[in-house]
C-alpha positions as CSV (number, residue, x, y, z in Angstrom):
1,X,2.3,2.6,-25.2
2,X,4.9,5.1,-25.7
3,X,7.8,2.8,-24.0
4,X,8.5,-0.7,-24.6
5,X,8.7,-2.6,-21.5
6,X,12.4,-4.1,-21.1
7,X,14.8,-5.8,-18.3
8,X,18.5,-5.4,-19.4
9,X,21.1,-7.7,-18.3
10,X,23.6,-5.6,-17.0
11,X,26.5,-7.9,-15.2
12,X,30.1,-6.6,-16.1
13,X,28.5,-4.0,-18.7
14,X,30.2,-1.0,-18.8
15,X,27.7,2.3,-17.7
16,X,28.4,5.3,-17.7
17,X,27.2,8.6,-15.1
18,X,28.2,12.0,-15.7
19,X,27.3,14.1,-12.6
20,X,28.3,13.6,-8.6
21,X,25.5,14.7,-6.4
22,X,22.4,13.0,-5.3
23,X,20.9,11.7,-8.4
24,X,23.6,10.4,-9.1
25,X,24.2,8.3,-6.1
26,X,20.8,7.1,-6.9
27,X,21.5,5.8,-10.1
28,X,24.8,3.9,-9.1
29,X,23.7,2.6,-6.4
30,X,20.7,0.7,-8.6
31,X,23.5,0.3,-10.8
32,X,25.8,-2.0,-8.7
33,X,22.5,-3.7,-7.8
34,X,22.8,-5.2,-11.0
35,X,26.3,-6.3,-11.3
36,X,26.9,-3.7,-13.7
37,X,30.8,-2.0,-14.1
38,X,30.6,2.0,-13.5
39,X,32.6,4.7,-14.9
40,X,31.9,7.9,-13.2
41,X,32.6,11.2,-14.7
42,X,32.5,14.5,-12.4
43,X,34.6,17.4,-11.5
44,X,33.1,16.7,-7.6
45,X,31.1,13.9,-6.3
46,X,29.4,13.4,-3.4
47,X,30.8,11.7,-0.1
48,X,28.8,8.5,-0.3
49,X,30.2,8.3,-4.3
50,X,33.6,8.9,-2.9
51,X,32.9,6.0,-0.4
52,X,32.1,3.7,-3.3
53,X,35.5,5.1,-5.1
54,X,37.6,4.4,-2.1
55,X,36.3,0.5,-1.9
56,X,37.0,0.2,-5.7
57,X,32.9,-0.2,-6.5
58,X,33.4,2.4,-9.4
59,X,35.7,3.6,-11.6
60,X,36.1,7.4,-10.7
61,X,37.3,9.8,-13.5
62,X,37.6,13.6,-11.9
63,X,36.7,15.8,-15.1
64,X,34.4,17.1,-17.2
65,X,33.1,14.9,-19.8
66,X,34.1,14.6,-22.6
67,X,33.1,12.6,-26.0
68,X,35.7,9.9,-25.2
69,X,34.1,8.9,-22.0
70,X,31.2,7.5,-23.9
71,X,33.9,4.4,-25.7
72,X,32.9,1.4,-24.7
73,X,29.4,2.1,-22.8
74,X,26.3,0.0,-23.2
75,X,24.3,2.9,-21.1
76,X,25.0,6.3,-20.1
77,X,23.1,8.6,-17.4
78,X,23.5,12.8,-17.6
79,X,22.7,14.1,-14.1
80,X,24.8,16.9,-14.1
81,X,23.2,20.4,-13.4
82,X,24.0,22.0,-16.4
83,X,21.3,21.4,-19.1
84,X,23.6,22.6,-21.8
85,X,25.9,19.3,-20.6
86,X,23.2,16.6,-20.5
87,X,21.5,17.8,-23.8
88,X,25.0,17.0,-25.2
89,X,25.9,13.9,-23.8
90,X,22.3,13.1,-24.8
91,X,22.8,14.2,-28.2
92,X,26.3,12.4,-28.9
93,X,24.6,8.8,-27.0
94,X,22.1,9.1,-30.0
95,X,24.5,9.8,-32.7
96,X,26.3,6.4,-31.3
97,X,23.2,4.2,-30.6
98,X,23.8,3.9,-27.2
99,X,20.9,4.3,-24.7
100,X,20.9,7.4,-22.6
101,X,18.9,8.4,-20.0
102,X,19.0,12.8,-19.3
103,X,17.6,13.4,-15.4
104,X,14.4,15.5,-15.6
105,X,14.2,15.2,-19.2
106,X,12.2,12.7,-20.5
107,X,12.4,14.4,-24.0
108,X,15.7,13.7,-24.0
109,X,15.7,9.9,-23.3
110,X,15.7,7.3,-25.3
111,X,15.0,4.7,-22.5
112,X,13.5,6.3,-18.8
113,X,13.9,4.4,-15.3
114,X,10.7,2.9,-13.7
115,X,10.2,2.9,-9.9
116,X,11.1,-0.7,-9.2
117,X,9.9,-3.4,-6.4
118,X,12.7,-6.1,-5.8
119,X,11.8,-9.2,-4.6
120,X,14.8,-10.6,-6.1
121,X,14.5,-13.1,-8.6
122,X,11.3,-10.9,-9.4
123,X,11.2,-7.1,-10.0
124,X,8.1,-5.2,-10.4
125,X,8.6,-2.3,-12.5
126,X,6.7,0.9,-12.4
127,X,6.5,3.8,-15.1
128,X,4.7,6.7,-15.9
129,X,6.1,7.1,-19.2
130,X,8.3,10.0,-17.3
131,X,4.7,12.0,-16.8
132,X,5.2,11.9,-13.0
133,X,7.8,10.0,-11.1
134,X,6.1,10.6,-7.7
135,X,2.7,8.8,-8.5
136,X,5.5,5.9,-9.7
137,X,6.5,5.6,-6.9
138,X,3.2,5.5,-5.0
139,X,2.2,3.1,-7.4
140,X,4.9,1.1,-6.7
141,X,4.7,1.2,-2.3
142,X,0.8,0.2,-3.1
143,X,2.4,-2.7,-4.9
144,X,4.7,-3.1,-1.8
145,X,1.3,-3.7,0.6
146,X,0.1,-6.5,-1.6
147,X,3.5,-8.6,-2.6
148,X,4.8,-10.3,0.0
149,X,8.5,-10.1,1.1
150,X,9.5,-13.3,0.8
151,X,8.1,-13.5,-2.8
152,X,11.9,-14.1,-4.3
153,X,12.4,-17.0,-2.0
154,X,9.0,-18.7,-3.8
155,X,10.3,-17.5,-6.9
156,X,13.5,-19.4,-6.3
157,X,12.2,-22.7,-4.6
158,X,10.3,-22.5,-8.1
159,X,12.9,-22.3,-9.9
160,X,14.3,-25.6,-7.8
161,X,11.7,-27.7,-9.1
162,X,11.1,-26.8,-12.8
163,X,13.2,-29.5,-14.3
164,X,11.4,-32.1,-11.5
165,X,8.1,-31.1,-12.3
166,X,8.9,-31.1,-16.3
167,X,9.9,-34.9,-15.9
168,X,7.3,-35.5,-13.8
169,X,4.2,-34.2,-16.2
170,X,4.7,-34.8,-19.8
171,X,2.8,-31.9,-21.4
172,X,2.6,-28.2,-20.6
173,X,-0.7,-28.1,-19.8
174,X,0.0,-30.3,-16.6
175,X,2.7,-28.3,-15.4
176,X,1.1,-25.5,-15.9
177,X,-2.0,-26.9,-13.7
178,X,0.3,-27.4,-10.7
179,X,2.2,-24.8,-10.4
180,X,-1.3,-22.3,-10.8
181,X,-2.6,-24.8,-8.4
182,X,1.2,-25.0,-6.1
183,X,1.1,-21.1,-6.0
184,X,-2.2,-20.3,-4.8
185,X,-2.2,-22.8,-2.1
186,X,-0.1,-24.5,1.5
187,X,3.2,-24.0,-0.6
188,X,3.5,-20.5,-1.2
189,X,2.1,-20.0,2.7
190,X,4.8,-22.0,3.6
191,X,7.5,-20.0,2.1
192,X,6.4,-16.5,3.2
193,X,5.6,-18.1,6.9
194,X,9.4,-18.9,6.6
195,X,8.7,-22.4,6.7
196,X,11.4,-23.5,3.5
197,X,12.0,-27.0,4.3
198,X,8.2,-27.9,4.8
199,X,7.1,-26.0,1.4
200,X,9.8,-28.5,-0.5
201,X,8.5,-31.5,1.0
202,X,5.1,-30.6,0.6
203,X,6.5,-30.2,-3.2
204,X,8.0,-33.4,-2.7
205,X,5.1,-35.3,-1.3
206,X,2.3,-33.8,-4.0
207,X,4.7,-35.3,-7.3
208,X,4.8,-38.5,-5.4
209,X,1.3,-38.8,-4.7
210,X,-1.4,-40.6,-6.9
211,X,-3.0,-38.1,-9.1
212,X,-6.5,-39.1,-8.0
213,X,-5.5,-38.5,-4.1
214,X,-8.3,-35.4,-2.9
215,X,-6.0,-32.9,-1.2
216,X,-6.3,-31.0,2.1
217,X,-7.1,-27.9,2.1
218,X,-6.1,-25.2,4.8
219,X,-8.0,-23.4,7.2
220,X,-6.9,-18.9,7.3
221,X,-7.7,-18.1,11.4
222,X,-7.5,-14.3,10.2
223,X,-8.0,-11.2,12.5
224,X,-10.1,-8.5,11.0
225,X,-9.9,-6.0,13.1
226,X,-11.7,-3.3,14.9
227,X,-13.4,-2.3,11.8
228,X,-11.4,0.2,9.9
229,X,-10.5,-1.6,6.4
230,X,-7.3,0.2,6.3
231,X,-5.9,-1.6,9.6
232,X,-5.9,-4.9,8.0
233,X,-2.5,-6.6,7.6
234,X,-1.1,-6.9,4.7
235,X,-1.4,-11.4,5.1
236,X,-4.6,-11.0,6.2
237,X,-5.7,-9.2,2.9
238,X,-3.4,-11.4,0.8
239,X,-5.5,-14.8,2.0
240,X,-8.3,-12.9,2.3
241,X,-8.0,-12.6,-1.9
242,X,-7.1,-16.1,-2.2
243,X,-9.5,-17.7,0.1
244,X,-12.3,-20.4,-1.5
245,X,-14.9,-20.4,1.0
246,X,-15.0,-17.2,4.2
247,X,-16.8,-18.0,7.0
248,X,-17.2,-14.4,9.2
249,X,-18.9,-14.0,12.0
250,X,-21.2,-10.7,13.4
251,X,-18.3,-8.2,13.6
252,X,-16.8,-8.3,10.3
253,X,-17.9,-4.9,8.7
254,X,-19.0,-5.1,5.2
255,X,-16.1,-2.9,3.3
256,X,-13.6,-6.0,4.7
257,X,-15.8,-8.2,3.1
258,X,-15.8,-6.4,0.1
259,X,-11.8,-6.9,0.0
260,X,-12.7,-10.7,0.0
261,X,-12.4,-12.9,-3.0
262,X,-15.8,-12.2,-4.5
263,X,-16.2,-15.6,-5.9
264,X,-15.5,-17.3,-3.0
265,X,-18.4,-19.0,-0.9
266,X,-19.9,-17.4,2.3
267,X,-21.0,-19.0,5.1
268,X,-22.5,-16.2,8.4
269,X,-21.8,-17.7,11.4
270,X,-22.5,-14.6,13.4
271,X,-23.3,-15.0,17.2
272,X,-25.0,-12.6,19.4
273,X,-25.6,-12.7,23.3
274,X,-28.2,-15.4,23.5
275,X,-28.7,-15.6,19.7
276,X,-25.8,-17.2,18.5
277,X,-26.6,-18.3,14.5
278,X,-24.5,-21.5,14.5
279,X,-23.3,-22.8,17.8
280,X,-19.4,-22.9,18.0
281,X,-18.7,-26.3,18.4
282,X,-21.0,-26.7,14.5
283,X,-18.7,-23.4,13.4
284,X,-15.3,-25.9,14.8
285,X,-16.4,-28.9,12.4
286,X,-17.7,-26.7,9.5
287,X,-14.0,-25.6,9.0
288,X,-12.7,-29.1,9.0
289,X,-15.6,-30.1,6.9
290,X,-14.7,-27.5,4.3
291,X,-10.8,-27.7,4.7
292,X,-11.0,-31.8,3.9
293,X,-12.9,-31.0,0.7
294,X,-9.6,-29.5,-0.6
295,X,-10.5,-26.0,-0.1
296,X,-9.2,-23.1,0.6
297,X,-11.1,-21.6,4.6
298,X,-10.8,-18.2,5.3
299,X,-12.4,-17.7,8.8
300,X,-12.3,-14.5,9.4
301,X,-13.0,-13.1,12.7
302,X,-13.6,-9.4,14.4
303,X,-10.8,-8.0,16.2
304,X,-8.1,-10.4,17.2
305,X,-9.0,-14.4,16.9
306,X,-7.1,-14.8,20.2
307,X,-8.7,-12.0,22.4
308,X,-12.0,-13.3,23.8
309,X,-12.4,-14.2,19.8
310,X,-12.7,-18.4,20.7
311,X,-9.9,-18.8,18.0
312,X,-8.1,-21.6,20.6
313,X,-11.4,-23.8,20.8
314,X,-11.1,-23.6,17.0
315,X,-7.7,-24.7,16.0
316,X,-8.0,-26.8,18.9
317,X,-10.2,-28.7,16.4
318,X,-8.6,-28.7,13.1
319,X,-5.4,-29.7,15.0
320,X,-7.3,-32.9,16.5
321,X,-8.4,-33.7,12.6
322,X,-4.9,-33.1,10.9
323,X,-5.9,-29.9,9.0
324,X,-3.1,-27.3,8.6
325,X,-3.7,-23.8,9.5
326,X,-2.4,-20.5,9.7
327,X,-3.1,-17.8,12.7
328,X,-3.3,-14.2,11.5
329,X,-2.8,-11.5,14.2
330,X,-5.4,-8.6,14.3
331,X,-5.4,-5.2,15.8
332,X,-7.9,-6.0,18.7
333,X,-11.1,-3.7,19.9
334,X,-9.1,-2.7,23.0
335,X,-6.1,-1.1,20.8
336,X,-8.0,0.1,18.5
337,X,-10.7,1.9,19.9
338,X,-8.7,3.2,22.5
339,X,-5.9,4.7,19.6
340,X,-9.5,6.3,17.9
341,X,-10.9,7.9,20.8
342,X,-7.9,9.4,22.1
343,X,-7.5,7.2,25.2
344,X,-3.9,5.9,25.8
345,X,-4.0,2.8,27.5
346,X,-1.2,3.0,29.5
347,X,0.0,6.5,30.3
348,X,3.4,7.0,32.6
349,X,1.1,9.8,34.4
350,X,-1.9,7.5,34.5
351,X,-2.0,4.0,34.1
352,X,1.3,1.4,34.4
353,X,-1.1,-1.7,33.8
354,X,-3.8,-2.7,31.3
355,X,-6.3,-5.6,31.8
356,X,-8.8,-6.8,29.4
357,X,-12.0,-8.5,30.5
358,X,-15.1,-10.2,29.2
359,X,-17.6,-8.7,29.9
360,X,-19.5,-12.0,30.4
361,X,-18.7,-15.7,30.6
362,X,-20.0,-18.6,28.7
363,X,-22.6,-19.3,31.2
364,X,-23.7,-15.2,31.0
365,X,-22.7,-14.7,34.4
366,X,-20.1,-11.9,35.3
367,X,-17.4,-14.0,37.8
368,X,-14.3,-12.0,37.6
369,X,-11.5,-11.2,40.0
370,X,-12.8,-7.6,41.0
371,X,-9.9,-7.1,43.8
372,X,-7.0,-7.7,41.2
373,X,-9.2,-5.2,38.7
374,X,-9.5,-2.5,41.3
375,X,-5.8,-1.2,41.4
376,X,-4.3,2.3,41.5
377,X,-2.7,3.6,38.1
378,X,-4.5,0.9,35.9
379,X,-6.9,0.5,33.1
380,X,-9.3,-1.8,33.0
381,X,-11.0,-2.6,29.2
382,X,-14.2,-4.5,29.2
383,X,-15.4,-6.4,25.7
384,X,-19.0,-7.6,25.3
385,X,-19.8,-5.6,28.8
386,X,-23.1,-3.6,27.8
387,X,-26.0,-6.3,29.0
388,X,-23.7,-6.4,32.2
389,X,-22.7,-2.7,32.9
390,X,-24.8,-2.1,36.2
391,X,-23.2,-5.4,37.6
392,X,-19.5,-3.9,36.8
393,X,-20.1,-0.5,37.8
394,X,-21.5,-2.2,41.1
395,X,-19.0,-4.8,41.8
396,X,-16.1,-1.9,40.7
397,X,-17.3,0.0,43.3
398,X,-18.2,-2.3,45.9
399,X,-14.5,-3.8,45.7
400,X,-13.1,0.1,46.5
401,X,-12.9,2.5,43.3
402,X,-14.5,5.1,43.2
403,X,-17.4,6.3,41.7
404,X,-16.4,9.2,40.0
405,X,-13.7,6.8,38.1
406,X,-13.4,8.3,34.6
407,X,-14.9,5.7,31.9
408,X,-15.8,5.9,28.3
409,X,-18.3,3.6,26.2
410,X,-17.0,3.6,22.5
411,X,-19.2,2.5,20.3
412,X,-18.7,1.4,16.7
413,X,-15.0,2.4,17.1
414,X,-12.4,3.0,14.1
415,X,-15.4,3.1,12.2
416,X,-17.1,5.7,10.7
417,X,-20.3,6.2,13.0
418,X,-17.4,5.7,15.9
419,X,-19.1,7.9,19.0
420,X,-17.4,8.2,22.5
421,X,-19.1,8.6,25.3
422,X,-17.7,9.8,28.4
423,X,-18.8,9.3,32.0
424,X,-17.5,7.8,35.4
425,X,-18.1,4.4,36.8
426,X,-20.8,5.6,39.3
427,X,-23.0,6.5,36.1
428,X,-22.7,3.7,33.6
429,X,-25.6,2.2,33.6
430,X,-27.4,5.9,33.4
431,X,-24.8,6.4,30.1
432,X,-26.2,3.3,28.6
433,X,-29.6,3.9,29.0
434,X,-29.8,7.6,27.9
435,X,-27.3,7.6,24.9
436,X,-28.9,4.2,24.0
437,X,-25.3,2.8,22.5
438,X,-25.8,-0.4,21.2
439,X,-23.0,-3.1,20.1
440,X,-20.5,-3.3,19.2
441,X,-19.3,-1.0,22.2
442,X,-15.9,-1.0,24.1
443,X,-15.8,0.1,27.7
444,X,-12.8,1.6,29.0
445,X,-12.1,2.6,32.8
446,X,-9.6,4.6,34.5
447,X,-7.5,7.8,34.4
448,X,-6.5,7.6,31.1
449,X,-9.8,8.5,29.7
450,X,-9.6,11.9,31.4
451,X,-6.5,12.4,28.3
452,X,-9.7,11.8,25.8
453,X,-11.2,15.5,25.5
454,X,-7.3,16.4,25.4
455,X,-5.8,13.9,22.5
456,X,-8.8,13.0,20.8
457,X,-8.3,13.0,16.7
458,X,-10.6,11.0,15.1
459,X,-13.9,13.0,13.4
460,X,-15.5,10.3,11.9
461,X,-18.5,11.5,9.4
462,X,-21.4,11.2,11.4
463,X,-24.1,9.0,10.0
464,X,-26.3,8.3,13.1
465,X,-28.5,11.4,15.1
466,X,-27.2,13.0,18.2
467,X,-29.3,11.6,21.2
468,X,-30.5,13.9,23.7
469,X,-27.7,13.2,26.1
470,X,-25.5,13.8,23.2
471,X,-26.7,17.1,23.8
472,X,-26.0,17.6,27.8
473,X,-22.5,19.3,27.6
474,X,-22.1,18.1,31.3
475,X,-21.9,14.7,29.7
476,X,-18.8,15.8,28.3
477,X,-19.9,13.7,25.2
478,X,-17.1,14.2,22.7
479,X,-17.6,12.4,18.6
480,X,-14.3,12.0,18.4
């Protein structure tokens, strides 16, 4: 380790910065962050210094440095231009143990500036020893995916309750047990959900309980997505980590499970048409079973858990037994396999209007309001549609649109076997049968999908052989 990690206290400290353009800027405006007094030393500086100048944030001295502008400093900056200048301010800092920092040379430094994450009260610093500043800060914006924004308020309502919960457990062991055991759980989710008041009672409530009292745990309804990893949100990863127990049903893809906790415990409830693996009213009572042993239930769910993903009849059922849970938004099938096949949804050319449909209801049958889905300059998406496709492409038709309606199947979309094919509404059934796509498949219908050959992007890396019809080029079959 070539630099010893430090955080300086620098409130009413004198620094100083000799230079005026954009580095800088940079470096007093991290400096005011901190409280710190600035003397700034510069034949010209640049307008957004002179804007601090004219509200008094700085002190503004319109020179060349000199030797006497280092009396009094506790840190010094060189960002002139001139490498001549800043090895000598470097060189005279030394000579007068005060810390100096040269821009661009690290050789020159006796301390260097990480690439910092404020969460105010906590700072995550990033350094690369001065090696290469750029892959700091990409370090650091990886580190801004995975700590929440409101971590500083939980740092804070922390800080509220240390000298409560040092008179409420004697030793340091106990303290250290709740706050480990506070941190991971309902509190912390309460204070990045925003909800202040409720985490501090829950605080509140858990001192004044009996120590023997078995806690409830909380269910995670989280939205997994269409089944590209990297379209997670960044909550649904974070209680993803933290989860005790994940129960996950057909469509979660395995690289999102492999960003689960791997010691937590697993329960498949996968359903399938007609082969459902645990019936959803045993999945609804399995979560309140789990959350009321104290633990921690990630159900995690394909797509969005409010799209035709039976997330309602779920929470319908931890909210009749008491148990607290959270709802975490996911990009849905229709969103994304449209965004990965190129097919805008709504286009002002195309399509004003967007409906999604299940392709079949709980009884199998296909009962839908075909007159309101037959409309000029619309889009109609259809999940879970395959077993039914001749059935829609005969009602479709039989209520007024035409046959030679543009529609796509996509199949496996966002992912990387993702294959789009492309047909019309007369020939659906014929598209199913011949390409032989298999769930999980999207069906989109209207005038938009005529954009797809046009604005498709996504080449996924093929891992599944072309079928004949693949091969037809009056299929118009594009793998994007």
């Amino acid at each position: 380790m070539n630099h010893f990690p430090l955080f300086l206290t620098l409130k009413n400290r004198l620094c100083l910065v000799v230079g005026g353009g954009s580095v800088a800027t940079r470096k007093v405006d991290n400096l005011l962050a901190t409280g710190a007094n600035i003397r700034l030393v510069s034949p010209q500086i640049s307008t957004d210094l002179q804007q601090k100048v004219d509200d008094k944030q700085i002190t503004y001295l319109a020179k060349n440095f000199e030797p006497t502008d280092l009396e009094n400093c506790f840190l010094v900056f060189a960002t002139t231009d001139n490498a001549e200048v800043n090895t000598e301010i470097a060189s005279l800092a030394d000579s007068k143990n005060i810390p100096v920092n040269v821009a661009d040379n690290p050789e020159r430094c006796s301390f260097i500036v990480p690439s910092v994450l404020d969460r105010s009260p906590v700072t995550v610093a990033v350094s690369t020893g001065g090696a290469s500043p750029v892959l700091a800060r990409q370090l650091r914006m990886k580190l801004e995916t995975i700590i929440p924004s409101s971590c500083g308020r939980l740092a804070a309502i922390t800080e509220e309750y240390r000298a409560k919960v040092k008179a409420h457990f004697p030793t340091q062991e106990q303290r250290k047990k709740f706050w480990e055991s506070a941190l991971k759980g309902s509190f912390a989710e309460l204070v990045y959900a925003g909800q202040d008041s409720a985490a501090r009672k829950l605080l509140d409530d858990t001192l004044a309980a009996e120590e023997d009292e078995n806690p409830m745990g909380e269910v995670y309804l989280v939205g997994a997505g269409p089944g590209d990893p990297d379209l997670l949100t960044f909550k649904a990863v974070r209680l993803m980590q933290q989860a005790d127990v994940i129960v996950y049903d057909r469509l979660v893809s395995q690289p999102i499970l492999a960003m689960a906790n791997k010691n937590a415990e697993r329960f498949y409830v996968g359903k399938e048409k007609d082969n459902h693996a645990v019936p959803q009213d045993k999945i609804n009572d399995l979560l309140v079973e789990l959350a009321t042993q104290g633990k921690r239930v990630l159900r995690l769910k394909g797509g969005d858990p409010f799209i035709f993903g039976r997330g309602g009849e779920e929470i319908e059922t931890l909210a009749e037994n008491n148990v607290p849970f959270q709802v975490v938004p996911g990009i849905t099938a229709a969103a994304g396999c449209a965004s990965y096949s190129g097919i805008p949804l709504t286009h002002r050319d195309f399509a004003q209007s967007v409906t999604f449909a299940t392709g079949h209801l709980k009884d199998g049958s296909i009962n839908l309001n075909w007159e309101q889905l037959v409309q000029p300059n619309h889009t109609i998406v259809f999940y879970m549609g395959l077993t039914g496709i001749s059935v829609i492409s005969e009602q479709l038709q039989a209520h007024g649109m035409s046959a030679d309606m543009p529609a796509a199947l996509v199949e496996q979309g966002t992912t990387r076997n993702q294959r789009v094919h492309i047909g019309t509404v007369g020939n659906l059934p014929q598209l199913v049968e011949e390409t032989g796509v298999r769930a999980p498949t999207l069906t989109i219908i209207g005038n938009v999908v005529q954009l797809h050959e046009k604005l498709a992007w996504y080449v996924p890396e093929r891992h599944v052989q072309e079928t004949e019809f693949s091969r037809n080029k009056d299929s118009k079959l594009n793998n994007g």
